[in-house]
Backbone bond lengths (Angstrom), bond angles and torsions (degrees), N, CA, C in turn:
res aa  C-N    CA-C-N  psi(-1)  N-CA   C-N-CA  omega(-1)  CA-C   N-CA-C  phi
1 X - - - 1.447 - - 1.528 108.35 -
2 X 1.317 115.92 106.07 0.999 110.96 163.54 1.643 145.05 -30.97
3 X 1.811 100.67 -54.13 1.242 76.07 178.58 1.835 118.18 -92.26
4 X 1.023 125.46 37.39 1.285 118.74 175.64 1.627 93.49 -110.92
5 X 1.088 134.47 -37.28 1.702 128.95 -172.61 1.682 112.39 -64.12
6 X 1.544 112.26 -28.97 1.226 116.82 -166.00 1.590 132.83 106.23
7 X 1.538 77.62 -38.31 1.954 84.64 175.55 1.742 114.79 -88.95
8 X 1.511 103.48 85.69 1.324 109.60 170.01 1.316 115.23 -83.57
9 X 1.254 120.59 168.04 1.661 139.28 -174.80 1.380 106.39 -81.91
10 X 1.678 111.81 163.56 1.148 115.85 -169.69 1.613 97.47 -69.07
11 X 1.402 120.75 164.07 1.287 124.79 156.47 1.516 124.19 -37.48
12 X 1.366 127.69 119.27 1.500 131.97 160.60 1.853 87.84 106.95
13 X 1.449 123.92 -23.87 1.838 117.59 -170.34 1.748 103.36 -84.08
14 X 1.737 120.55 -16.46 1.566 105.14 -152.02 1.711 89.05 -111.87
15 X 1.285 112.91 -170.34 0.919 142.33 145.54 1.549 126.13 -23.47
16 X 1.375 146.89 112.89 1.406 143.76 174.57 1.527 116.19 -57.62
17 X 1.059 111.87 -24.09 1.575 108.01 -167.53 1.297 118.18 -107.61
18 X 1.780 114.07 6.94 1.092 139.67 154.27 1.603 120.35 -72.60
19 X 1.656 118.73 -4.52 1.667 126.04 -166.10 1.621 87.03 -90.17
20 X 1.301 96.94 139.33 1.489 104.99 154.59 1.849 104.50 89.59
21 X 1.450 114.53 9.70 1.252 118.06 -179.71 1.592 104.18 -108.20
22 X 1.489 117.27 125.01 1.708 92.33 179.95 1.813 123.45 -66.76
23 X 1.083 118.09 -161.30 1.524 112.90 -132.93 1.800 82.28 -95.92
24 X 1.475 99.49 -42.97 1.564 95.46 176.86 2.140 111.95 -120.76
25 X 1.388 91.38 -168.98 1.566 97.25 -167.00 1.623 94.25 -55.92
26 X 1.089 136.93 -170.47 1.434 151.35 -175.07 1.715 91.26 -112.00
27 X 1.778 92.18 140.40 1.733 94.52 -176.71 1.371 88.08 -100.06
28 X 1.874 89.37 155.54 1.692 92.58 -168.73 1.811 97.95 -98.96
29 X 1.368 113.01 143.57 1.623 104.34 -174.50 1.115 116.85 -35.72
30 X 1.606 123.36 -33.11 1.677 104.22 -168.94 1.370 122.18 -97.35
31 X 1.407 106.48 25.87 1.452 141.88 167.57 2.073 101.56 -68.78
32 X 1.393 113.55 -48.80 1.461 121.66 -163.71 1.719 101.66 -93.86
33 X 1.633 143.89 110.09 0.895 112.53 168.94 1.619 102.47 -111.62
34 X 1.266 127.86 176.72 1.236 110.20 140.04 1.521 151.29 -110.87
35 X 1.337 137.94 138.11 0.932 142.84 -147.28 2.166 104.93 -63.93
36 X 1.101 108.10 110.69 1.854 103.56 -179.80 1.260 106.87 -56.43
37 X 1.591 125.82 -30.27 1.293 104.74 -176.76 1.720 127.79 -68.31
38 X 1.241 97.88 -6.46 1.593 106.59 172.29 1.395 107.29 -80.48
39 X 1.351 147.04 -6.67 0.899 162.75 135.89 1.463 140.11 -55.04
40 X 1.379 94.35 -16.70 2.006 94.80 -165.09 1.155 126.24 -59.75
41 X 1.604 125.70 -43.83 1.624 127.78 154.25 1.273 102.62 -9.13
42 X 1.558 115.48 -84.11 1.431 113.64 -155.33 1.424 96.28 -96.32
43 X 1.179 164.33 70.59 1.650 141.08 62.37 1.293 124.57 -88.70
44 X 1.417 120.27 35.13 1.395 138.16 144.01 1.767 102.89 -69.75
45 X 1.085 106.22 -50.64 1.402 124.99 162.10 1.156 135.83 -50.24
46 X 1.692 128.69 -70.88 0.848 135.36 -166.23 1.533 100.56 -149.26
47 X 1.570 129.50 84.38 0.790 122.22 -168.16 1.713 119.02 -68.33
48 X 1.050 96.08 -48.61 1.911 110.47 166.33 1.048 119.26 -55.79
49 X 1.616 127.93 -38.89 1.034 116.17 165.52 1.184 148.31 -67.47
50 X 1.448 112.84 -19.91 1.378 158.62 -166.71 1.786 94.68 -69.26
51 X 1.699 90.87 -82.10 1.308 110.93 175.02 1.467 120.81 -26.19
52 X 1.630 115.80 -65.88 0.946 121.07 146.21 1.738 146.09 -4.97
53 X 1.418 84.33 -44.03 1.564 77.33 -165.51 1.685 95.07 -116.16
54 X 1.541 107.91 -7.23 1.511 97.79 156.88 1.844 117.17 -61.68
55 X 1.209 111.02 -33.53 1.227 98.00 -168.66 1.431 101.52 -88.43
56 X 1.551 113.13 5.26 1.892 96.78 171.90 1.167 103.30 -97.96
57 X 1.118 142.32 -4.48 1.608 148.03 150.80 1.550 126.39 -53.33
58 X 1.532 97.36 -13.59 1.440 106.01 161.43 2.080 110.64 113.26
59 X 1.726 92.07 -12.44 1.669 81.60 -177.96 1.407 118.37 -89.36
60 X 1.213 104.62 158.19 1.915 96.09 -171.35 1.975 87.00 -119.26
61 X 1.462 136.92 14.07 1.364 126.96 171.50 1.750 90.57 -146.64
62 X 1.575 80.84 142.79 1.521 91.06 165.23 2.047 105.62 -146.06
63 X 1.103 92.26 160.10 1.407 88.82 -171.24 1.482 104.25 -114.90
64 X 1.783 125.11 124.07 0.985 145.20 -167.20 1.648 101.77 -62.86
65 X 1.435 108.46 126.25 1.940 134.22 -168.02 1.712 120.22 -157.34
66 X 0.673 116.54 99.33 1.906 102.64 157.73 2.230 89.27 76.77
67 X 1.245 100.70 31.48 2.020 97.97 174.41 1.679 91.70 -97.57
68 X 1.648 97.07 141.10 1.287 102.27 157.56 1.763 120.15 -57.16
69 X 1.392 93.28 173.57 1.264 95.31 -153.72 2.554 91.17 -98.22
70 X 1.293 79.00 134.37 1.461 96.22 -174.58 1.315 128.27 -164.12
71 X 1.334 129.36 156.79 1.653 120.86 -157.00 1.313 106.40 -71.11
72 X 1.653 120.25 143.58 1.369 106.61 174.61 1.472 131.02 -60.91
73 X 1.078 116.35 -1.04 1.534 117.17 -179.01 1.370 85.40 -91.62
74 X 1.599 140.33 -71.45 1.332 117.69 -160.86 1.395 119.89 -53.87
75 X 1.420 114.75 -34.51 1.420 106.60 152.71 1.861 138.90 -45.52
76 X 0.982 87.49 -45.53 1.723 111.77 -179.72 2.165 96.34 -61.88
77 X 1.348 102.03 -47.70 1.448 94.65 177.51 1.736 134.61 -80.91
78 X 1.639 87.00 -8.34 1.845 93.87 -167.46 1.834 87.84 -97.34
79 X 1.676 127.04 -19.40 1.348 131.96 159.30 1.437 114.78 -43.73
80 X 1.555 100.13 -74.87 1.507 101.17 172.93 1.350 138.94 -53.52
81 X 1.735 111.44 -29.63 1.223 127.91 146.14 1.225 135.92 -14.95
82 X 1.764 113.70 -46.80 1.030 113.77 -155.93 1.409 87.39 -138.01
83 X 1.261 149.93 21.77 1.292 152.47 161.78 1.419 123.63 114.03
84 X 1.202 101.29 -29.61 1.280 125.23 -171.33 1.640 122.35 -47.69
85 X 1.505 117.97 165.26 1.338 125.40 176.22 1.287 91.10 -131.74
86 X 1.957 134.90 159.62 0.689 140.20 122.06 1.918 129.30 -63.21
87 X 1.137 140.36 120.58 1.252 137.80 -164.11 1.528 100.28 -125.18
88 X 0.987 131.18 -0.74 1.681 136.01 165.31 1.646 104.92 174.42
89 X 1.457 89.45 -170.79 1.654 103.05 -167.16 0.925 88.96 -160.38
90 X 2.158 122.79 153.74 1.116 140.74 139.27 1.223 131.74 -53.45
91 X 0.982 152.73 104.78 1.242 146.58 175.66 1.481 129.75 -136.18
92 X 1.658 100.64 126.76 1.845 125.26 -161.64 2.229 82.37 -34.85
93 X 1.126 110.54 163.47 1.162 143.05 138.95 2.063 107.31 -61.83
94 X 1.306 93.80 -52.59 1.780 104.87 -162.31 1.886 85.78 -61.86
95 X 1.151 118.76 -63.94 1.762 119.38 -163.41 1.417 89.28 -60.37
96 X 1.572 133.19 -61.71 1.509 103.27 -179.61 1.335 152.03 -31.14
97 X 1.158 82.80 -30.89 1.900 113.43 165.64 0.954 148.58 -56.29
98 X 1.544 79.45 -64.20 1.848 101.57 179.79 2.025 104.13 -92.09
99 X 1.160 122.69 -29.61 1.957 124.63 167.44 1.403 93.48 -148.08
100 X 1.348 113.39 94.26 1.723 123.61 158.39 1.743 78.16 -55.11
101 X 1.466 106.32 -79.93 2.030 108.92 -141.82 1.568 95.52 -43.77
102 X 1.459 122.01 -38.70 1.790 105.70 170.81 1.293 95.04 -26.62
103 X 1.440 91.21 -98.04 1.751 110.03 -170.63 1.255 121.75 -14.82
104 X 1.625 123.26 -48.15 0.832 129.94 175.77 1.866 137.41 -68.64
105 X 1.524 104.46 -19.28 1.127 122.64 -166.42 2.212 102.99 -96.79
106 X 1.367 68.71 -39.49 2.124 97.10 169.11 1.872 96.42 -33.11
107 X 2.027 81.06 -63.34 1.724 69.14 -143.76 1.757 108.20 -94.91
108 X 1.379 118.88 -8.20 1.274 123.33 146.60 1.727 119.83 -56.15
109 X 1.031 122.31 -6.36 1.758 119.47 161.76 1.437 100.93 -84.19
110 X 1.188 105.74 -35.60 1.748 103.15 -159.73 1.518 95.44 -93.25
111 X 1.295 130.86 -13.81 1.574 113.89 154.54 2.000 94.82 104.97
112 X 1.405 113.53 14.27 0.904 152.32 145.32 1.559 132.87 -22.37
113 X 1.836 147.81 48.73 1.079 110.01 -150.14 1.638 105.57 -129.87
114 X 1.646 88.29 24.02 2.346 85.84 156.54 1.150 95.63 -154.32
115 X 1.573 102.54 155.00 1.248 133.07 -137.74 1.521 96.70 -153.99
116 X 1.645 104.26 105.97 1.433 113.45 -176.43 1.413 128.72 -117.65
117 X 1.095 124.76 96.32 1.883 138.22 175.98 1.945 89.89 -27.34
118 X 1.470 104.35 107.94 1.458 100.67 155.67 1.861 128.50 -105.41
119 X 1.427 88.04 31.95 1.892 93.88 175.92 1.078 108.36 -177.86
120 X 1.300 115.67 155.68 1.454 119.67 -179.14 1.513 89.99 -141.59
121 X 1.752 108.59 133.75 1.168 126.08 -128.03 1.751 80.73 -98.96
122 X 1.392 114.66 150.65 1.582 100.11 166.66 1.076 120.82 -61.49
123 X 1.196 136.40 -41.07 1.762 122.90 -170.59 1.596 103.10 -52.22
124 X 0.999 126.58 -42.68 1.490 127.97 -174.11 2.046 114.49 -76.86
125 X 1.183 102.96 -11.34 1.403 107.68 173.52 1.664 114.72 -107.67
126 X 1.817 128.96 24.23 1.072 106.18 171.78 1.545 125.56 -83.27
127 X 1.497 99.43 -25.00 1.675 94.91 -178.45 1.405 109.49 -125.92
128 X 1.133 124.22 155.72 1.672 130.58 174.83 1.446 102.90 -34.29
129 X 1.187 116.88 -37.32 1.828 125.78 -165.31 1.659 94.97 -74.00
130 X 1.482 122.93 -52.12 1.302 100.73 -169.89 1.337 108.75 -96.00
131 X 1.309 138.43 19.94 1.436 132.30 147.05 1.456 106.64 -72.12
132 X 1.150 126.23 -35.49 1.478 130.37 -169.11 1.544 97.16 -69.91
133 X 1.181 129.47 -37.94 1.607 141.70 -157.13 1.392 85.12 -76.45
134 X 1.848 128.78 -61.27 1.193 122.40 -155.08 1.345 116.50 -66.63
135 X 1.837 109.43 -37.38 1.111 129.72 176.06 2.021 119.25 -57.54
136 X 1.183 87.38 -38.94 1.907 89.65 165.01 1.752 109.33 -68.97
137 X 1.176 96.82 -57.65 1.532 104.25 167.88 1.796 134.97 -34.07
138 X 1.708 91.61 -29.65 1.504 77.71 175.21 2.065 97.14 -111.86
139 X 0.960 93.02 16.53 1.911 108.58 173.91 1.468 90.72 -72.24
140 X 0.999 117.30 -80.41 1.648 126.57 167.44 1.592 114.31 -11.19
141 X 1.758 98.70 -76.80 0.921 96.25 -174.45 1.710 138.59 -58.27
142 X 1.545 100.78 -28.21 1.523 127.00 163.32 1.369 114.39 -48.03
143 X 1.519 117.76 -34.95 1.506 111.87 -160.45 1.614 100.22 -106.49
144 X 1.855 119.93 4.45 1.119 120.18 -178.94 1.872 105.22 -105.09
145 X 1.751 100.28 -31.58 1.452 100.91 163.90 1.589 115.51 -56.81
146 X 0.991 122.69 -33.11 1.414 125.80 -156.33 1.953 106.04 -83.74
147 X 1.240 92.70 -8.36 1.386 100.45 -169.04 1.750 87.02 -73.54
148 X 0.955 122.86 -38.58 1.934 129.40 -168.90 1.406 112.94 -110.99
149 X 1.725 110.46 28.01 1.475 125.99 161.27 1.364 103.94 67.73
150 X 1.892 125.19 39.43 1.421 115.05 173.22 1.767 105.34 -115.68
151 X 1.055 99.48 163.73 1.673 98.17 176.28 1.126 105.20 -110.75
152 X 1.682 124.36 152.54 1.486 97.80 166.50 1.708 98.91 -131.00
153 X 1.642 120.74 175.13 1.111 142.56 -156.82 1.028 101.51 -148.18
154 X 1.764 100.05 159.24 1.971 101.25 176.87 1.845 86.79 -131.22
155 X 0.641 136.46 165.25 1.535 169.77 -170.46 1.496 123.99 -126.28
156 X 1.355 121.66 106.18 1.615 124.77 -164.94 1.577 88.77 -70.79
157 X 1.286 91.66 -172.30 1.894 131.24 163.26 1.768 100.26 -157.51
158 X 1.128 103.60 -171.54 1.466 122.13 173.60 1.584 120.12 -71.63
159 X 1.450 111.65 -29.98 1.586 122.08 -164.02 1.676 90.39 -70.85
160 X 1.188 137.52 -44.41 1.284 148.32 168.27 1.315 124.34 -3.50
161 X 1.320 93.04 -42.83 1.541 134.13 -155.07 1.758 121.69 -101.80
162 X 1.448 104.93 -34.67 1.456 108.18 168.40 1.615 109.02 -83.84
163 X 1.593 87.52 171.66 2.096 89.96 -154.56 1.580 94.17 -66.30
164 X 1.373 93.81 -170.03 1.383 95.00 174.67 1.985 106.88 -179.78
165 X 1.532 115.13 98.46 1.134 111.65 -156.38 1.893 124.52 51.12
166 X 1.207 89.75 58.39 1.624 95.70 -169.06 1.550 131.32 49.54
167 X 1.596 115.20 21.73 0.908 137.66 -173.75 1.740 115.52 -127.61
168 X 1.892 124.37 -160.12 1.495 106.44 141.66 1.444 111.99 -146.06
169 X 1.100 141.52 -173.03 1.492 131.53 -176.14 1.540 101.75 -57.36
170 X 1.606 116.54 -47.13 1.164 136.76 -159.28 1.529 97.26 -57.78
171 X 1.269 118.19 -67.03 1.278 114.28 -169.92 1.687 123.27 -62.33
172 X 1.539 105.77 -29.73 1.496 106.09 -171.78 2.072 99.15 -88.54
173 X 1.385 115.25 -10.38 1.398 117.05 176.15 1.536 110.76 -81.93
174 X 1.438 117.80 -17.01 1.505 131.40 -176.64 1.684 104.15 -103.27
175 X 1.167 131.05 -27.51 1.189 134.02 162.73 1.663 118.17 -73.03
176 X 1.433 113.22 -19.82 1.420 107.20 -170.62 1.770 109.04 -122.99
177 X 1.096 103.24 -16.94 1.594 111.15 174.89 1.623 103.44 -61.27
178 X 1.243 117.49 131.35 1.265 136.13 157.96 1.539 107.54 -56.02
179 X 1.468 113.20 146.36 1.224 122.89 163.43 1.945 120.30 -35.19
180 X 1.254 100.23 -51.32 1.297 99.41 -179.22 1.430 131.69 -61.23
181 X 1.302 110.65 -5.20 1.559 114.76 174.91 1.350 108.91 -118.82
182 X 1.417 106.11 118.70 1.285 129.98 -173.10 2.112 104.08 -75.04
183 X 1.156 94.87 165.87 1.126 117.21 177.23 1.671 132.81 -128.34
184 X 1.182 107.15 116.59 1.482 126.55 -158.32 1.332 97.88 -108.90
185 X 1.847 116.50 89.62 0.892 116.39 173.43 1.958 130.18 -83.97
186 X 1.263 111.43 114.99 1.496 100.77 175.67 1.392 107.09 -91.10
187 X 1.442 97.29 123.88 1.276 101.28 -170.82 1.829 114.52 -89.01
188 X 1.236 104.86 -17.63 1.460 129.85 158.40 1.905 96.50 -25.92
189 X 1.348 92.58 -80.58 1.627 112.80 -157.82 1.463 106.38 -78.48
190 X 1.496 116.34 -37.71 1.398 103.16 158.74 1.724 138.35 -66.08
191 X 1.146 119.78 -1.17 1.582 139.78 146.18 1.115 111.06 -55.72
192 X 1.840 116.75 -57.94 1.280 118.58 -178.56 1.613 118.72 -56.45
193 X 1.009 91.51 -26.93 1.827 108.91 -169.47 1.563 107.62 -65.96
């Protein structure tokens, strides 16, 4: 059925009772979150307040970035506070490393259940070989989050994107990533790329 899949016909070729339906399903709000690190100035500041006024802007998820540093329960309560869900988090590569169960315990208080690598450090991006290394590496790590019901994700930038042994990070990180690690595309930085 056309109009429930999305892919309707050109104008004047489909169905009439398909006009006036948008093109795809309707996104449900907690589909949109926003990212805190676009935020950090002001809940460096005022963290509650901050919070706050994200959710009078209309979002009910935001994804943990650039927050001062505070216990996960007071976090978990100034969230609920203000309406909010956590729906992912940033998280170093380096803290995965050195206390996943930190990490892990962090964001299971805060109600927390994906957990996304936002960089890949240069030493690990000079040759095709050690993107491949990092890229097994967070395979690992994916199938050890999952043991405590988390998913994890990696998050581009632009560097992604330049060649790299006749190749680019992008392509040999999408060729070698396991199914289980999702991909958090910024499409911002992948333009830049």
């Amino acid at each position: 059925d056309p109009c429930r899949t999305g892919y309707l016909p050109a104008a004047g070729q489909g169905p009439s009772r398909c006009r006036g339906i948008a093109y795809r399903l309707a996104m449900r709000a907690d589909q949109i979150a926003l990212q805190l690190y676009t935020v950090r100035e002001a809940s460096a500041k005022d963290l509650r307040g901050t919070l706050q006024a994200v959710a009078a802007a209309g979002y009910r998820a935001v994804e943990l970035a650039g927050l001062p540093d505070l216990a996960p329960g007071r976090l978990a309560d100034l969230l609920a506070g203000a309406g909010l869900r956590a729906v992912a988090s940033h998280e170093a590569i380096e803290h995965l490393r050195d206390d996943a169960d930190a990490v892990m315990a962090r964001l299971e208080a805060v109600g927390c259940t994906r957990v996304v690598v936002p960089w890949l450090p240069e030493v690990e991006r000079g040759t095709v070989d050690d993107v491949r290394r990092f890229a097994a590496g967070l395979g690992e790590l994916a199938r050890r989050l999952a043991g405590r019901g988390l998913t994890l994700g990696y998050h581009n930038h632009a560097f992604e994107f330049t060649p790299l042994e006749g190749t680019t990070v992008w392509d040999v990180l999408l060729g070698e990533l396991p199914v289980e690690v999702e991909i958090e595309l910024d499409v911002y930085w992948a333009s830049v790329g």
